[in-house]
C-alpha positions in Angstrom: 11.9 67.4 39.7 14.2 70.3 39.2 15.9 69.0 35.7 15.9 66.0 34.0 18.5 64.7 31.0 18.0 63.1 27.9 20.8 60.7 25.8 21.4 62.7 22.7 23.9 59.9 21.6 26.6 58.1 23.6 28.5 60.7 24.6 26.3 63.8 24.9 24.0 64.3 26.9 20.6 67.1 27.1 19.5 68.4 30.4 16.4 70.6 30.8 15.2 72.7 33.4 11.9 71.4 34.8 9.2 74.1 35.9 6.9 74.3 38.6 3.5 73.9 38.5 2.2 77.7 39.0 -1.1 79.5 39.0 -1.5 81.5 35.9 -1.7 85.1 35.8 -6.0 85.4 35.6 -6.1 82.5 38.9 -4.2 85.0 40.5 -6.2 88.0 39.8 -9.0 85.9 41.3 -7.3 85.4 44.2 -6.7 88.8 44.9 -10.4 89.7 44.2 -11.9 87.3 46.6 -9.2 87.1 49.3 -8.3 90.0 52.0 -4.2 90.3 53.0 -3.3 86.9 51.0 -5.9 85.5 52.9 -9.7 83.8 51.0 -12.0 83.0 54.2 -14.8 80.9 54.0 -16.4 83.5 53.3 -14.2 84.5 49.9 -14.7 80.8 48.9 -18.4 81.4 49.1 -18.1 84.5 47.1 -16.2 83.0 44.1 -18.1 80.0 44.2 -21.6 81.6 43.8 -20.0 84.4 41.1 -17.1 82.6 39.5 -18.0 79.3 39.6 -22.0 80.1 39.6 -23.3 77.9 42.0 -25.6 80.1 43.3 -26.7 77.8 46.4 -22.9 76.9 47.7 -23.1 77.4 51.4 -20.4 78.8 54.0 -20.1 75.8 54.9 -19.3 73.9 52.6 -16.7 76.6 51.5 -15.0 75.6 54.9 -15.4 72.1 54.1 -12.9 73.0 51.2 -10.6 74.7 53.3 -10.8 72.2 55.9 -9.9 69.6 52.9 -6.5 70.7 52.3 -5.6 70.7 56.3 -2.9 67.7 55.2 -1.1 70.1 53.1 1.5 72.5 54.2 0.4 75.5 52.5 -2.8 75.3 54.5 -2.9 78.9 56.6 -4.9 78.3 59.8 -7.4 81.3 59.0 -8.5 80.0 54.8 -6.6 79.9 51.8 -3.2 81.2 50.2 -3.0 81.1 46.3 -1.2 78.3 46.5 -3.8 76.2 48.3 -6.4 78.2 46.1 -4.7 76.9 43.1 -4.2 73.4 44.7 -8.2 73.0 45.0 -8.9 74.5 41.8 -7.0 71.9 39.7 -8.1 69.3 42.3 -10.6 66.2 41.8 -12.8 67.8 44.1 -13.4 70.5 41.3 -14.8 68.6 38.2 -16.2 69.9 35.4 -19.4 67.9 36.0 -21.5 67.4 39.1 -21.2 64.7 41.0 -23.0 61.4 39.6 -26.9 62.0 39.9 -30.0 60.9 38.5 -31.5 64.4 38.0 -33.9 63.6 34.4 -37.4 62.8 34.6 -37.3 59.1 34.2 -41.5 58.8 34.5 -41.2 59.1 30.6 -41.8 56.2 28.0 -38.5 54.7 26.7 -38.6 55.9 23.6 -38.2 59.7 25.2 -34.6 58.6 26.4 -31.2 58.1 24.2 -30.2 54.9 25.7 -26.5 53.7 25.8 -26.4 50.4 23.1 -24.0 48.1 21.8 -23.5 46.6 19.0 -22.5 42.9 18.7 -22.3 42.9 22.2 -19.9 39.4 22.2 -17.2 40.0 20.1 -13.6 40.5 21.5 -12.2 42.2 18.2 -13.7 42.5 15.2 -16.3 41.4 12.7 -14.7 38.1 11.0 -12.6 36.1 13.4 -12.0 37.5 16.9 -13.5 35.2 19.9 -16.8 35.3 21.0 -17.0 35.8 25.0 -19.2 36.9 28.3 -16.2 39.2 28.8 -16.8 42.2 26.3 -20.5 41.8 28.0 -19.4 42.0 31.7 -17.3 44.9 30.7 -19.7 46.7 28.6 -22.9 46.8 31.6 -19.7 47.8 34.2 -19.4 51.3 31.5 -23.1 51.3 32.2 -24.2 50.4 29.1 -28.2 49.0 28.8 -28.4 47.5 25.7 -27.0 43.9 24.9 -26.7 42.9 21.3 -26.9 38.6 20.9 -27.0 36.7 17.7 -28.2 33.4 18.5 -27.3 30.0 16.3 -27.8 26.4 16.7 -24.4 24.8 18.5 -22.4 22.4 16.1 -25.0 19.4 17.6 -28.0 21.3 16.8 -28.8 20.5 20.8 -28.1 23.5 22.5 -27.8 27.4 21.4 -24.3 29.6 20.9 -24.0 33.2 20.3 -21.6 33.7 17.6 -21.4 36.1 14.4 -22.7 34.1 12.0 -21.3 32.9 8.7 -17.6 34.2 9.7 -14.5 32.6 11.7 -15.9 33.9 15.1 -15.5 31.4 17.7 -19.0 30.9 19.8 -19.8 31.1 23.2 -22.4 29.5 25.1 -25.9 31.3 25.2 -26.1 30.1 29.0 -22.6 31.8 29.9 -23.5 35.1 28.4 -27.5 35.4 30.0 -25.7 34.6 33.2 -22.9 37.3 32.9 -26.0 39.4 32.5 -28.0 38.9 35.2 -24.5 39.5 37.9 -23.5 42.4 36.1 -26.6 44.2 34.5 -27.3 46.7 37.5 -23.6 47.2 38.9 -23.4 51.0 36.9 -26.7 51.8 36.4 -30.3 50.0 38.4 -31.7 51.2 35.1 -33.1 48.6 32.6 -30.8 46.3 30.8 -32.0 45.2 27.0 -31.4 42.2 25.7 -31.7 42.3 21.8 -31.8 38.5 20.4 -31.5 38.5 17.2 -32.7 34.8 16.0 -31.4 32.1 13.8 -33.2 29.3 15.5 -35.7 26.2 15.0 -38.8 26.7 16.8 -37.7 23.7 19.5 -34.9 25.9 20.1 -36.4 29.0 20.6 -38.7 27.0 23.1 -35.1 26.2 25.0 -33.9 29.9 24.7 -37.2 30.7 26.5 -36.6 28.3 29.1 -33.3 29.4 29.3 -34.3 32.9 30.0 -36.5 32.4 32.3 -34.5 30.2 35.0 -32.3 32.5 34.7 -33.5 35.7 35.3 -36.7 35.1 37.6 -38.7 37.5 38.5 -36.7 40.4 37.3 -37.6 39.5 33.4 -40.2 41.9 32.2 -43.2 40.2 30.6 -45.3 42.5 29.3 -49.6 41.5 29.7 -49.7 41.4 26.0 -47.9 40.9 22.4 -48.7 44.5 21.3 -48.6 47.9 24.1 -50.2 51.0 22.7 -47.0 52.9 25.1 -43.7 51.8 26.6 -43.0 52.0 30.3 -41.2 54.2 31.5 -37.7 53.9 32.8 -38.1 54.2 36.0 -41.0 51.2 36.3 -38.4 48.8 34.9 -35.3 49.7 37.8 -33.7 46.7 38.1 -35.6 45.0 35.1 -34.3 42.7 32.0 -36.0 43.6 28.7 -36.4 40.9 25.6 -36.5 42.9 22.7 -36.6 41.1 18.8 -38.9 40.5 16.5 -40.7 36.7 16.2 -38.6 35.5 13.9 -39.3 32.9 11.1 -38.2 29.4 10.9 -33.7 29.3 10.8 -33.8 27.2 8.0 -36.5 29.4 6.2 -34.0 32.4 6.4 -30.7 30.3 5.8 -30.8 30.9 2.3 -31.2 34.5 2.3 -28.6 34.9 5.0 -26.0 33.0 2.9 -26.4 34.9 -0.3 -26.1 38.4 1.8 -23.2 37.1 3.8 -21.2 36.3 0.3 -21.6 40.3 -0.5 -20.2 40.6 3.1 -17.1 38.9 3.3 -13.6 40.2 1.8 -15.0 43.9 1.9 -12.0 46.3 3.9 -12.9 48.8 6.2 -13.2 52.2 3.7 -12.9 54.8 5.7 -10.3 55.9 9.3 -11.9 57.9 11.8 -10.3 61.2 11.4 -10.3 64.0 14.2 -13.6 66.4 14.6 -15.6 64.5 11.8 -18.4 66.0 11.5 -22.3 65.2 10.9 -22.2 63.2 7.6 -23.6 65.2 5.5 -27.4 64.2 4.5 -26.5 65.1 0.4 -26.3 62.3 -2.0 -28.4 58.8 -2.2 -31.8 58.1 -2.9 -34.8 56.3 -0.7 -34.5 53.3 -3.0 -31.4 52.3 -1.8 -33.2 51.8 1.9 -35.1 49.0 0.4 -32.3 46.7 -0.8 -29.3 47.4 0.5 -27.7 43.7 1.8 -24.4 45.2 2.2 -25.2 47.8 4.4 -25.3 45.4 7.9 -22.5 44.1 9.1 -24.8 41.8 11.5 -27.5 41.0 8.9 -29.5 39.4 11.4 -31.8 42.0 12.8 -32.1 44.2 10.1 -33.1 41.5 7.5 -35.8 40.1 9.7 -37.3 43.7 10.7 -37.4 44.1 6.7 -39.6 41.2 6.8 -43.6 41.7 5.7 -46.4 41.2 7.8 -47.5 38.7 5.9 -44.7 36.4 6.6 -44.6 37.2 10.0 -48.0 35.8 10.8 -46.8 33.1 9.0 -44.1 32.4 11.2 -46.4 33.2 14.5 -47.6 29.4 13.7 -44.5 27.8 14.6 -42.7 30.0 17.4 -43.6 28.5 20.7 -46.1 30.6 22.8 -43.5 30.8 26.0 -41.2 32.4 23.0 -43.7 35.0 22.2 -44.4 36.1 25.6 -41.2 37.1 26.5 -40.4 39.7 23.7 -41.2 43.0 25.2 -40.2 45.3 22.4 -41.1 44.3 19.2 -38.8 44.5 15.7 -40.5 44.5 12.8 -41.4 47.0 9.7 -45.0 46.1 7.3 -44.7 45.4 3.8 -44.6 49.3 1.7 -40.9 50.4 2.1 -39.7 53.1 4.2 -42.4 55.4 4.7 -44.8 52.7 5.5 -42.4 51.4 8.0 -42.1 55.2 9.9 -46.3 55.3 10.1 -47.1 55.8 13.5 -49.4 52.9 14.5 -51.8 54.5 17.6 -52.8 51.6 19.1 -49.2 49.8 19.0 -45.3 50.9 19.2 -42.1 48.8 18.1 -38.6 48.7 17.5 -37.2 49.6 13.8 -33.5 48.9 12.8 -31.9 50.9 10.1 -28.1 50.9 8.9 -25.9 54.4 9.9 -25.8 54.7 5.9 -29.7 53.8 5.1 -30.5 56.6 8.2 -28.4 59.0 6.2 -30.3 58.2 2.7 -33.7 58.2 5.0 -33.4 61.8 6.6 -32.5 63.3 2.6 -36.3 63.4 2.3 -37.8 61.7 5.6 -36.4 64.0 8.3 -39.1 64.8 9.9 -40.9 61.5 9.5 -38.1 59.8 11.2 -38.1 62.0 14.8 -42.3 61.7 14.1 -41.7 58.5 14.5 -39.2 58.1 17.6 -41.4 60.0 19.4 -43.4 57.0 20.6 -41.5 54.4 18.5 -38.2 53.2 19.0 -34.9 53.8 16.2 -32.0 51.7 16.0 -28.8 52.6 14.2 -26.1 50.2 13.7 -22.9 50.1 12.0 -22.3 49.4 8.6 -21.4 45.8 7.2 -17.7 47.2 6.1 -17.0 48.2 9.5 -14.7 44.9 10.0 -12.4 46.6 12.2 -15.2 47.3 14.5 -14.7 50.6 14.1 -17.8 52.9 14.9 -20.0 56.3 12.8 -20.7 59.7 13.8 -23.8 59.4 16.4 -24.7 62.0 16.1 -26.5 61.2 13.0 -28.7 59.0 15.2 -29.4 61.5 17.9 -30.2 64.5 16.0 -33.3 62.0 14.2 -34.6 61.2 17.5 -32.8 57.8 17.4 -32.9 56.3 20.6 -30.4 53.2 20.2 -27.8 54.2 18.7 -25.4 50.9 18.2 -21.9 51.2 18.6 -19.2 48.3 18.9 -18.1 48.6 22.6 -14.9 46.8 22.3 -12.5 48.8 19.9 -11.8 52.7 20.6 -11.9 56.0 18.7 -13.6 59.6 18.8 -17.2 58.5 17.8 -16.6 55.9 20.7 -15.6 59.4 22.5 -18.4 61.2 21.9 -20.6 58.0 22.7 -19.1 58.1 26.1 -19.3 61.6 26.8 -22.8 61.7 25.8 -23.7 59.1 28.5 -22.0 60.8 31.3 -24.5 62.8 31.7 -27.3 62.2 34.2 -25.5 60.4 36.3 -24.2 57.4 34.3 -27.3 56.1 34.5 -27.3 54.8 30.5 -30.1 56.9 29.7 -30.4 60.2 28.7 -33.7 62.1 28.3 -33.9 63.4 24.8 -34.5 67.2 24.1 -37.9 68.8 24.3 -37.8 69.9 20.8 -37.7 66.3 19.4 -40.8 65.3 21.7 -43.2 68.0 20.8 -46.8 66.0 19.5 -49.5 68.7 20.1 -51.6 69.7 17.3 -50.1 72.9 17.1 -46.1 72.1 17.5 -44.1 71.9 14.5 -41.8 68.7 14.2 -38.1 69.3 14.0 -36.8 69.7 11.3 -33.0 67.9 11.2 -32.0 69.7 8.0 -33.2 73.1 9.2 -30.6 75.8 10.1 -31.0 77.1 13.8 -30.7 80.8 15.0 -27.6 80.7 17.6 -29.1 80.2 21.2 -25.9 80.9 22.9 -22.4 80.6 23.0 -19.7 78.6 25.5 -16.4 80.7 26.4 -13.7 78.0 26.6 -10.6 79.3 28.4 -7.7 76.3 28.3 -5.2 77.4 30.8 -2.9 75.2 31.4 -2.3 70.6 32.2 -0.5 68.8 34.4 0.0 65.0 35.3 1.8 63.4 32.2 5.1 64.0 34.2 4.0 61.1 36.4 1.8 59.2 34.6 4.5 58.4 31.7 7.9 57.5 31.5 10.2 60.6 30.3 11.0 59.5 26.4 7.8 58.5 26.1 6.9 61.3 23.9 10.6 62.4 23.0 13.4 60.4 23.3 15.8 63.7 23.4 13.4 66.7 24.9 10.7 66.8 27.3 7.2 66.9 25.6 5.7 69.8 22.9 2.1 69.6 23.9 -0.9 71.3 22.4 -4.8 70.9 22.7 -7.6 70.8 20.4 -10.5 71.7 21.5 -13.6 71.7 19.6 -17.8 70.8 19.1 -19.5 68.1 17.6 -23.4 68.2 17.2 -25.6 69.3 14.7 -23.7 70.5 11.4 -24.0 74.0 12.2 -22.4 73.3 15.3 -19.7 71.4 15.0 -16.3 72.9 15.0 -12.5 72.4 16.2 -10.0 74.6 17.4 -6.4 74.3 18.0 -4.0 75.6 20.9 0.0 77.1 20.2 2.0 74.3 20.8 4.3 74.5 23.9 7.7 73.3 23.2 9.7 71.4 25.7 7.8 71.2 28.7 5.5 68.7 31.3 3.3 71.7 32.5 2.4 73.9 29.2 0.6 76.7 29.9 -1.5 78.0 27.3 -3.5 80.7 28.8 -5.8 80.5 25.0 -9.9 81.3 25.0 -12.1 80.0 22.4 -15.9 80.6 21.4 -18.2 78.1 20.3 -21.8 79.6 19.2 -24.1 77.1 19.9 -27.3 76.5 17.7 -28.5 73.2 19.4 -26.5 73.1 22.4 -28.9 70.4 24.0 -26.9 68.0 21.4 -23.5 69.5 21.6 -20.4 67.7 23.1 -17.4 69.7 24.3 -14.7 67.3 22.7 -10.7 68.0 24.1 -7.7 66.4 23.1 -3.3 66.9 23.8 -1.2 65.5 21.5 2.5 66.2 21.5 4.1 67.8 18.2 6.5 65.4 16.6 7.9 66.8 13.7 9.1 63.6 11.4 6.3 61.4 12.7 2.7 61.1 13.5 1.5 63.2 16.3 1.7 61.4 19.8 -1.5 60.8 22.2 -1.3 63.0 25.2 -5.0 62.5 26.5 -9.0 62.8 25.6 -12.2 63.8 26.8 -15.7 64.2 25.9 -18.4 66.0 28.0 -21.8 66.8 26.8 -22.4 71.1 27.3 -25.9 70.8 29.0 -24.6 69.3 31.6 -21.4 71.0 32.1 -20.5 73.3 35.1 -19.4 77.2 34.5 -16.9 78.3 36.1 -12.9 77.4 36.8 -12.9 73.5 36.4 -10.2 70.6 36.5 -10.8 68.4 33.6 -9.4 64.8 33.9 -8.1 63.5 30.7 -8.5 59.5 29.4 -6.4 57.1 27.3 -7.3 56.3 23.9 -9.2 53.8 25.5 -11.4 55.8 27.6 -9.3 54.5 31.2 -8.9 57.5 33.2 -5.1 58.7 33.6 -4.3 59.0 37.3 -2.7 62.3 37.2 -3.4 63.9 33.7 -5.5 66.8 33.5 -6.4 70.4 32.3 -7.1 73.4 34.0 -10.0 75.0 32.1 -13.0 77.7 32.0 -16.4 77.2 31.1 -18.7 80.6 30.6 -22.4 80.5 29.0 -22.1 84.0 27.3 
């Protein structure tokens, strides 16, 4: 790896000089603070990993453990560490910027204190209009951990049997059978957390008596039937390890809702996906609209099916409580539904019962111009879910933040596409542990008589600020072929480095661009002052300069601040579609200042 040449044009050819990987200049101050004649001991490690890296209980022993670690490697000395083996374990995978996977929130809380990982259309293999319907996109979804299962439900071609399909477009269906199996093998291989099954309903009663059946051979004992139709408080979490969850609303007859179904899915079709998911979007902003638009807004879901039946009154749903089989009933744990009176009606806290409400990303952002702080009243004990909006054909995906600054606890993304909300989706739910459920912040919980409710729209003092000190990256030497970037020069990386969370927030940054080289070193430090940092994401992406064309992909990550660990870290960077390179990474700093 000491030069590498690139065809200019037949006859001439470019060679470049290739670097070494080398500590930069504050690693090896470091070193010589916490290491005695070239020499860090167990004793140094300790040192820098209680002061540096702040983790106040790390043990002598375990600071041998890391020095025993790099025994394979010839620049181990017999008596600790050089600073090349110091360097080596710094920008090692045993050095990561988060701890390792734990359960560490309290998960003795109701469900509807947790953000809860969600997808959207949980079936499709592409997007809205004609890509196959499959168990695949399932399987692959619960294996990122993900707890909340999206299926529309339709009458096969024979009106025998049950399909999941998008309905009213050119999606081929799957088999209802195929896709409640795929569940039950795959639901607790990420997470032994609760899986939720949202059924969204297009069925004859006899049906719905089959999908019952169906759903109960099949999962057994772990299917949670709750002891009655209406619970004044959902379980917690942790009751429901290993648990499958029904959540809809008792639908009315299919044939009653055919008609409306048909007329909103003729507003659907031929509408183009209006707007490209551009880098550090932030927050939409919560200007413009009306509360009327919440009340009729057809074109606003892309899926139609949940969100047209939660819209229903009361009225007509104890109308359609005649004809829904009673083994139907009993299996719905979390209930959908909104009473007759528009908006605000629907976000009045019932005491004595809690349920699910379904809003569009666009009729959340007209809600919160005037209902903020109704909206996180109400997911305090009730449960919000956000979906994409019906001109999302692409399966392209919103800001979530939107979602999770209300309180929102399902916040509905299509699972099968990529993109930086899908990004920031996946960095929010790596934190505690992976687990596909993340306890919301105190401040959006607070119910005593004296607590104020947050206020979304109110500006926040700053609470702290995150030090973010990109040094240098390594790995896309090996993990790429050589013209991959450049066909006549090696790579011109630079990062962008940056915040998304609440408006006030959110901010990106940008390094120098390093021309002609595998291992740029930036050596550049950024502040972030943080308002809300219990909703911040630390977003990080490398791209390589290209001066007559788009930008090229060098790598992305997203990891959510509260969780992350100070000190000297080696961040791992992922493809576009969130796969993990096997070599590509950044050396960076993290300081709470």
């Amino acid at each position: 790896m000491s030069k590498q040449t690139y065809r200019v044009c037949f006859c001439c050819r470019r060679r470049f000089k290739l670097a070494m990987s080398e500590a930069p200049p504050e690693i090896r101050s470091l070193f010589e603070r916490y290491s005695e004649n070239g020499v860090m001991t167990a004793s140094h490690v300790r040192s820098f990993m209680v002061e540096v890296q702040r983790q106040e209980k790390a043990t002598e022993e375990e600071a041998q453990g890391i020095i025993d670690g790099l025994k394979h490697i010839s620049i181990f000395h017999r008596r600790g560490l050089n600073l090349e083996g110091f360097f080596k374990f710094l920008f090692s995978d045993n050095n990561p910027p988060l701890a390792p996977p734990r359960v560490h929130h309290d998960m003795n809380a109701p469900l509807s204190h947790y953000y809860i990982f969600t997808g959207h259309n949980s079936y499709l293999t592409g997007n809205q209009l004609s890509s196959d319907c499959s168990d695949v996109p399932i399987i692959r979804a619960l294996q990122k951990g993900v707890r909340v299962i999206e299926l529309d439900i339709w009458p096969n071609a024979s009106k025998d049997d049950v399909d999941v399909l998008h309905g009213r477009t050119l999606t081929t269906p799957v088999a209802l059978i195929k896709c409640l199996r795929s569940i039950k093998e795959y639901a607790f291989v990420a997470s032994e957390y609760p899986v939720v099954i949202t059924l969204e309903d297009h069925l004859t009663p006899d049906l719905q008596a089959k999908v019952a059946e169906m759903i109960t051979q099949t999962f057994g004992d772990i299917l949670f039937c709750p002891g009655s139709e209406s619970v004044a408080e959902f379980p917690s979490p942790e009751s429901l390890k290993k648990r499958i969850i029904i959540s809809t609303k008792p639908p009315k007859e299919y044939l009653e809702a055919k008609d409306t179904k048909e007329k909103e899915d003729e507003s659907q079709q031929g509408k183009a996906l209006g707007d490209e998911e551009a880098w550090g979007k932030e927050v939409p902003s919560l200007k413009g609209g009306t509360i009327a638009d919440y009340k009729n807004n057809g074109d606003d879901d892309d899926n139609d099916d949940d969100d047209n039946d939660d819209d229903d009154e009361e009225e007509e749903e104890e109308k359609s409580h005649q004809d829904i089989a009673a083994e139907y009933r009993r299996l719905i744990a979390i209930h959908a539904g909104k009473p007759k009176g528009g908006l605000l009606e629907g976000l009045r806290v019932d005491p004595d019962k809690v349920r699910r409400l379904s809003l569009s990303e666009q009729q959340l952002e007209k809600a919160a111009l005037s209902y903020g702080k109704d909206i996180v009243r109400f997911t305090q004990r009730n449960i919000l879910r956000v979906y994409p909006k019906g001109t999302r054909i692409t399966s392209s995906n919103y800001n979530p933040l939107i979602g999770w600054m209300h309180g929102a606890q399902m916040v509905a993304f299509n699972m099968q596409g990529y993109g930086r909300s899908l990004w920031l989706m996946q960095g929010m739910f790596k934190a505690n542990g992976g687990c596909g459920y993340v306890k919301k912040p105190d401040f959006l919980l607070r119910t005593g008589p004296n607590d104020e409710i947050f206020d979304p729209k109110a500006k926040m003092p700053v609470r702290c600020t995150l030090r973010v000190t990109v040094y240098m990256g390594e790995g896309w030497y090996y993990d790429f072929k050589h013209t991959h970037f450049d066909q006549y020069s090696p790579p011109d990386f630079y990062a962008r480095v940056g915040i998304a969370g609440v408006p006030d927030d959110t901010e990106m940054k940008k390094t120098k661009t390093k021309e002609d080289n595998w291992l740029p070193t930036w050596n550049e430090v950024f502040e972030f002052p943080l308002s809300v940092p219990e909703l911040a994401l630390l977003r990080i992406e490398v791209h390589e300069y290209d001066m007559s064309e788009k930008d090229d992909f060098g790598g992305q990550t997203c990891l959510p601040v509260f969780e992350l660990r100070s000190g000297i870290r080696a961040v791992p960077l992922y493809s576009r579609k969130g796969e993990k390179y096997n070599n590509v990474k950044l050396l960076m700093r993290f300081e709470f200042i």
